[in-house]
N, C-alpha and C positions, 0 to 999 in steps of 0.2 A: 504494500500500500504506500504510493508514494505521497510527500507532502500534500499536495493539493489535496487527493483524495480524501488522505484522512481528516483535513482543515473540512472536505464537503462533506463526509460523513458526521462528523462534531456538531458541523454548523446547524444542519439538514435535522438530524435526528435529535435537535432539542428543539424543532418545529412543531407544535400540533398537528400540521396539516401533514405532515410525512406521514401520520399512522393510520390506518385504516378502520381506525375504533377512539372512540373519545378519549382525547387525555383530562388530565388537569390543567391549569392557567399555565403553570412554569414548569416544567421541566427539568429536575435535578439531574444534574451527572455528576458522577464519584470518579475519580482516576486512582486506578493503583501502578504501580510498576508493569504490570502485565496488561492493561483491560480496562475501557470504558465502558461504565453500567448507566444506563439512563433510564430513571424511573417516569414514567410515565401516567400511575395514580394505579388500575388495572393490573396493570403487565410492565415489569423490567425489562432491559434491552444490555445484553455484554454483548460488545466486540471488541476482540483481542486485538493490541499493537502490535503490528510489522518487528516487532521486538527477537535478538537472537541472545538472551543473556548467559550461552553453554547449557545449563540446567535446563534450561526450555531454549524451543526455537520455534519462532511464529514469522520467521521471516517472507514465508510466501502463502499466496493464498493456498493452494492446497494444504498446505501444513495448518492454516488457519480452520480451512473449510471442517478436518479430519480431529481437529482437536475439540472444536465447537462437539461433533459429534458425540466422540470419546464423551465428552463432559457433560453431554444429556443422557448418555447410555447411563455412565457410570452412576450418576447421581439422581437418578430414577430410580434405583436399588434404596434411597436412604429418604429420599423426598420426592414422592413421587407428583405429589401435589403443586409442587413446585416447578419443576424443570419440564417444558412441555416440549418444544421443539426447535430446529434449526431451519432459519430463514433467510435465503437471498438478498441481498442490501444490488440492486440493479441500477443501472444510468441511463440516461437519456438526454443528451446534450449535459446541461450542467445540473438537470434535476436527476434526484436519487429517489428507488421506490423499492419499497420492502416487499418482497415475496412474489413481485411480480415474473412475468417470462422475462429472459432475455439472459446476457453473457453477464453473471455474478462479478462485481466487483470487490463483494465482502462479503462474510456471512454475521449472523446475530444470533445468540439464543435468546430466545423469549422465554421468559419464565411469569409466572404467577406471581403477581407482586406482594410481599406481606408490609404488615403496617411496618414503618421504620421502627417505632417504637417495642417491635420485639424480636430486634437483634439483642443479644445479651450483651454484647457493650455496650448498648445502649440501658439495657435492664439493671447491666450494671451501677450504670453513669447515676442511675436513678434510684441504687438501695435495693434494688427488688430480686437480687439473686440471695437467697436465704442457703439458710445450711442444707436444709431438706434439700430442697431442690437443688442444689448440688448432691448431696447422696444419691438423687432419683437421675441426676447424668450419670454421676457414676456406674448406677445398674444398665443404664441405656448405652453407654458404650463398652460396657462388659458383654451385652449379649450381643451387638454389632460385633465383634471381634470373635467372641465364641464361635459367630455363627459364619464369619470371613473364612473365603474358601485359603487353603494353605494346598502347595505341593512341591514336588522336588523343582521345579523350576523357581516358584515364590521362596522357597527357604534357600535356593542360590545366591539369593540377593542377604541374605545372612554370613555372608562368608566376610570374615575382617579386610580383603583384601579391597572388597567393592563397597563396604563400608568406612573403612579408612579414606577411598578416593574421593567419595563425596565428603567428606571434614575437607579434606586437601583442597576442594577446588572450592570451599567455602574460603579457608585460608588465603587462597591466592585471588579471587574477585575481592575481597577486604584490602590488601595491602594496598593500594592506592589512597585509602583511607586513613593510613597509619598518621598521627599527626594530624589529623584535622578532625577524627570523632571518634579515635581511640588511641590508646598511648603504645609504643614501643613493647611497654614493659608488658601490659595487658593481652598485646598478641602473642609476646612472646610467650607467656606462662600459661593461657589458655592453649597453645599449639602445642606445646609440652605434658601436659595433661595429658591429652587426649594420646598424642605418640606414646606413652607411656602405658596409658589405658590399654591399646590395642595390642605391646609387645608384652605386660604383665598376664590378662585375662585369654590369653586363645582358649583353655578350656570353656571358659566361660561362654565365650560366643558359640562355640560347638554344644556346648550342651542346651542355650536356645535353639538353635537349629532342631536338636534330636527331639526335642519338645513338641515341635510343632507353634512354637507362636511368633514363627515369621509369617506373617500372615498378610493377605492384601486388605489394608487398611487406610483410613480416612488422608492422612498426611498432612495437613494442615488444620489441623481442629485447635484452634484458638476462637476467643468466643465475638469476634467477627463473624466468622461460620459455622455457628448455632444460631438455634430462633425457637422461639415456641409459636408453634402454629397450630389453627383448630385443636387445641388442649394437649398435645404433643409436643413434644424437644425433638428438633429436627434438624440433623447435623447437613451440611450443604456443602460447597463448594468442595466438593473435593477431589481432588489431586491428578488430573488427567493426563498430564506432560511428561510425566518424567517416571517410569515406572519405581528408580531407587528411590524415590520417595513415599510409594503407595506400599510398593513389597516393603516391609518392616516389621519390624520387634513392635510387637504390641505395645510396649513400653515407649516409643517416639511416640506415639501418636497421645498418650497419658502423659507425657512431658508435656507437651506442647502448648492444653489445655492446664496444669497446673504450673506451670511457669508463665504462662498469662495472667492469671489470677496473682502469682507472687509480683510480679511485675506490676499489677496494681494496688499492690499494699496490703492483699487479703491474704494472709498465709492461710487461713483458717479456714476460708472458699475450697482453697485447692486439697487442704487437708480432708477436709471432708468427703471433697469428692474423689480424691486417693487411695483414702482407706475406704469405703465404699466399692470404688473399684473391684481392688484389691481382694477384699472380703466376697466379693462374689465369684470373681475365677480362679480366685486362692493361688494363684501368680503370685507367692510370696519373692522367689527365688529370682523374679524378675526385677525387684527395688536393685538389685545389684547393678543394672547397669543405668539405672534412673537418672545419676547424677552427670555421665553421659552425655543421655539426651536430654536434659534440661539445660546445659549446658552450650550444647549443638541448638536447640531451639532458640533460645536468645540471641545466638550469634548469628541466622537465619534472618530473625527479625532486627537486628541491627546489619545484617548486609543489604537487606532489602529495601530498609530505609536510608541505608549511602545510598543506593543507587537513583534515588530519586534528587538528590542533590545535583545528577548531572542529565534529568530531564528536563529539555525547554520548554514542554508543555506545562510543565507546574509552576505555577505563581510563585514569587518569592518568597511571601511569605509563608507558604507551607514549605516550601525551600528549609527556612528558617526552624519550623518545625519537626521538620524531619531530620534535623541535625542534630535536634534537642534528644530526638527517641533513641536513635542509631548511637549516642555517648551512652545514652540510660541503657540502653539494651547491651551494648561489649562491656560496660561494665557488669551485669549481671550475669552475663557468662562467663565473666571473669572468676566473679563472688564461687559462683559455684563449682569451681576448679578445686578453693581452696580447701582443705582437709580439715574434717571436725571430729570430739570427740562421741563417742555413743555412751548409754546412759541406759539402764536396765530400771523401768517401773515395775513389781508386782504387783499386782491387786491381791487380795482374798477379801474371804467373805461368803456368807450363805447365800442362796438363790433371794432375789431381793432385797439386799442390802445396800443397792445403789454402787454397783463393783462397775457398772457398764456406763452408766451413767456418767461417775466420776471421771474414767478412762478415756472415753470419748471427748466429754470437755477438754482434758489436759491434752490429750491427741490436737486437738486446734490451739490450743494457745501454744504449745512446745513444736509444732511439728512434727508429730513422733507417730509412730506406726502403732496401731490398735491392732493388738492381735487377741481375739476373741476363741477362746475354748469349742463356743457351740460351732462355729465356722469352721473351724481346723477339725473338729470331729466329724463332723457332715460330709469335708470334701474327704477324708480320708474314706468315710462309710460310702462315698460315692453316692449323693443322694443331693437332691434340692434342697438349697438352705431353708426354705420357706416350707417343706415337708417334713411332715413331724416322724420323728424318728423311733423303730421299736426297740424293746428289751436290747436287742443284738445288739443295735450302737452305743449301748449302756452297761457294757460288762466290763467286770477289772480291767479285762486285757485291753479292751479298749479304750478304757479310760487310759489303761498305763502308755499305749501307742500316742494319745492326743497327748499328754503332758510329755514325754519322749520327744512331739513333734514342736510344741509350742519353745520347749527349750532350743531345740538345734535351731529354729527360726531365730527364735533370741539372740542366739548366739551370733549366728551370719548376721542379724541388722547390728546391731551395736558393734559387730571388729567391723563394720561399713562405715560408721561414723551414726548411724539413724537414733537416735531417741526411741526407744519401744515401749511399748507396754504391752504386759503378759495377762489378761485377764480371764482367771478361771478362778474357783475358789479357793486353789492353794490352801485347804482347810489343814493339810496334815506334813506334819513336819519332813517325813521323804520327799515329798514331792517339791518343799521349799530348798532342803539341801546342796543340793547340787548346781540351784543357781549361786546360792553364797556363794560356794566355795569356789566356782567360777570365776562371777565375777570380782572375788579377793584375788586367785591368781592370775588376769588378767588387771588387776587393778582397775577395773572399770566402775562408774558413778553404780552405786544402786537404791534405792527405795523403796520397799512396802508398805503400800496402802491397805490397812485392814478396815474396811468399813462394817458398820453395825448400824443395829436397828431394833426397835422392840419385836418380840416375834409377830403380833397380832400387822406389825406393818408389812412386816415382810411377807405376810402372809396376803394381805391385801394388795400390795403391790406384785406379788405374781398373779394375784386372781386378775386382776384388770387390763395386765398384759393384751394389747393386740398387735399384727401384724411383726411378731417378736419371734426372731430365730431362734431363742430360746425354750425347748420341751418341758421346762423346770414348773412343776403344780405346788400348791401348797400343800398336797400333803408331804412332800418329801421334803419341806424344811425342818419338821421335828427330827427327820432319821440324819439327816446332815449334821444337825444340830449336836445328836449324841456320838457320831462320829468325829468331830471336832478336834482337832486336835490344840489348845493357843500356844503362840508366842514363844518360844524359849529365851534363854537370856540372850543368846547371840541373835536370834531373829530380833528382838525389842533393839538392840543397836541401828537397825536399819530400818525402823518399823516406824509407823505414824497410823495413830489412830482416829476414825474419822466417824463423828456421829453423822448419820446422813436425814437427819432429822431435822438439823440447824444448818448455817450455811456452812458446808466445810471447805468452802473454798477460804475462809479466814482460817482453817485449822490445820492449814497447810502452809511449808516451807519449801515452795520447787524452786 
């Protein structure tokens, strides 16, 4: 598309009379790095820029035509409400007409237009993304991924070597940049990172592979593309161009949406919708490579935003602005290079006692991985977290497997640097042991929270339990009760006790 054209398509297509259906008065366009969206009130309008930035290439129209395509197929799978068709942008003298006969000069996708007002950065902008409803993305892109097809071709694209190239050629479109919206030192030590990540973990990448969750996935899921539409979360725009960005570790694409949230000051947004996640495809083993692609995600969104520094289509003053994002963002993939330490929470307590409750708070204030007992037994028993579970998944041995497993998970997030929390009842002194003694000879932070309750509450507080992973009834708080094991003197050194009756958030030291 050469200049003129795309000046007549711009010009042409913020016309009401170019469309073939009523618009509104004025006609918005959005420009990003790739693609002009013109909202029209009805129905949106993208067509991609003549753009060849390596990672994508839109530089001819066939290559335009076939990716418009791609990007209705694709996203017809996740919104189908949304993405309806591809349409001819034609000429005639100096006027342009949409969908008419004749030799295409462009193409558009028409999409269903939703109110602006329910994109989530804009729901954001407005207070109105709660905790809940990040837990309820959570589940929604845990079963998007579940149900993403994976094969030996898609888990090829898991091999370090074609995952390293894509960091490299994020590296190398940056450096031009160095000095005017990011520093020396900042490349340098995010680039070392990462070489470092790739030459330490090859097990690690191989054992995603043998897993299965390289999977063909969303690829850009920041909360730009999300929306809630007709009472749904509806993920969109997703990732047509480039397949090393679609084939991935289910973990980029969970970066990507909680590193947008950290980047807007809500550690707690993304926390929630983390563990959530998390808790639903019991992908514990995947937090390992998290720091990664959150990492890589930031530096994405700060290349992306250099590069509109050197487009003459965007006004200065977002010039300006996107000089401001492109610092905020290398440095945040900076942040997340650096090395932290981890830090082991216990919970116990009877069914009731306010153990999960607790847990999940301090999960969003600390950052820290909620690892829940009923979930780690569930996915072991192979069963729906949301299906209640019989006698079988409640035998010692099983019991003894869930605490077995919740420990080894403890143990891999905290040597990662993660904040965890173990939340089961740890009612009896074996099963608290061998975290001590752990984390004394790893010298790692530790804490137990024992929360308590009158029984009659905790007896009420299970009865009224809904939509709760939890199989725990009130009569088996009296048999817990007499099985109990408290406190010993070395447990009371690491111990805090919490009435969960009053606020115990004063009754705590984190």
């Amino acid at each position: 598309m050469s200049n003129l054209t795309s000046h007549l398509v711009i010009e042409q297509m913020q016309q009401p009379e170019f469309y073939p259906h009523p618009v509104k008065e004025t006609i918005e366009l959005i420009q990003t790095h790739a693609s002009y969206v013109f909202l029209t009130g009805d129905y949106a309008y993208k067509v991609k820029k003549a753009v060849d930035f390596g990672f994508f290439d839109y530089s001819t129209i066939e290559k335009r035509q076939h990716f418009c395509q791609e990007e209705v197929r694709m996203n017809q799978q996740l919104a189908p409400e949304i993405y309806l068709e591809v349409l001819p942008i034609t000429q005639s003298g100096t006027q342009l007409s949409l969908g008419d006969n004749g030799e295409p000069i462009e193409y558009a996708i028409k999409m269903r237009q939703f109110p602006q007002e329910m994109l989530w950065s804009q729901r954001f902008e407005k207070g109105e993304l709660t905790l809940k409803i990040m837990e309820e993305l959570g589940r929604v892109v845990a079963q998007f991924h579940l149900n993403a097809p994976t094969n030996e071709y898609i888990s090829s694209f898991g091999e370090i070597a074609k995952i390293e190239a894509a960091f490299d050629e994020n590296y190398r479109q940056s450096e031009p940049y160095i000095g005017i919206v990011q520093t020396q030192q900042q490349f340098e030590e995010t680039k070392q990172f990462t070489e470092y990540f790739f030459d330490r973990e090859k097990e690690l990448f191989a054992y995603r592979r043998r897993k299965g969750w390289i999977r063909e996935c969303h690829g850009d899921l920041h909360l730009r593309n999300i929306c809630s539409w007709q009472d749904k979360i509806r993920l969109f725009d997703r990732i047509e161009f480039n397949e090393e960005f679609r084939f991935v570790d289910v973990m980029y694409d969970v970066a990507f949406t909680v590193m947008d949230l950290e980047a807007r000051g809500r550690v707690d947004l993304g926390n929630a919708f983390l563990n959530a996640y998390i808790e639903q495809t019991g992908d514990w083993e995947g937090l390992q490579v998290l720091p990664l692609y959150l990492s890589r995600q930031a530096y994405v969104r700060a290349k992306v935003a250099s590069f509109l520094l050197d487009d003459s289509d965007i006004p200065q003053e977002e010039k300006q602005q996107a000089h401001q994002t492109a610092a905020n963002y290398y440095r945040l993939a900076w942040e997340y290079t650096r090395s932290r330490q981890g830090k082991l929470i216990v919970m116990s307590g009877l069914s009731g006692s306010g153990k999960t409750t607790v847990a999940r708070e301090l999960a969003r204030q600390l950052g820290a991985i909620h690892l829940r007992s009923d979930a780690v037994r569930k996915h072991l028993a192979g069963i729906e977290l949301q299906e209640t579970g019989g006698n079988e998944i409640y035998t010692p041995q099983m019991s003894e497997k869930t605490y077995n497993r919740l420990l080894e998970l403890g143990k891999m997030l905290v040597s990662r640097g993660f904040p965890t929390i173990l939340d089961a009842k740890y009612d009896r002194a074996p099963l608290r042991k061998p975290i001590i003694e752990w984390c004394q000879s790893q010298d790692y932070p530790l804490q137990i929270l024992h929360c308590t309750a009158p029984i009659e509450v905790l007896r009420d507080r299970v009865r009224q339990r809904t939509g709760d992973i939890s199989d725990a009834t009130p009569d088996l708080i009296l048999h817990q009760q007499a099985a109990a094991e408290p406190l010993n003197a070395t447990e009371r050194i690491y111990a805090t006790t919490l009435d969960t009756t009053q606020d115990w958030q004063s009754q705590l030291d984190i």
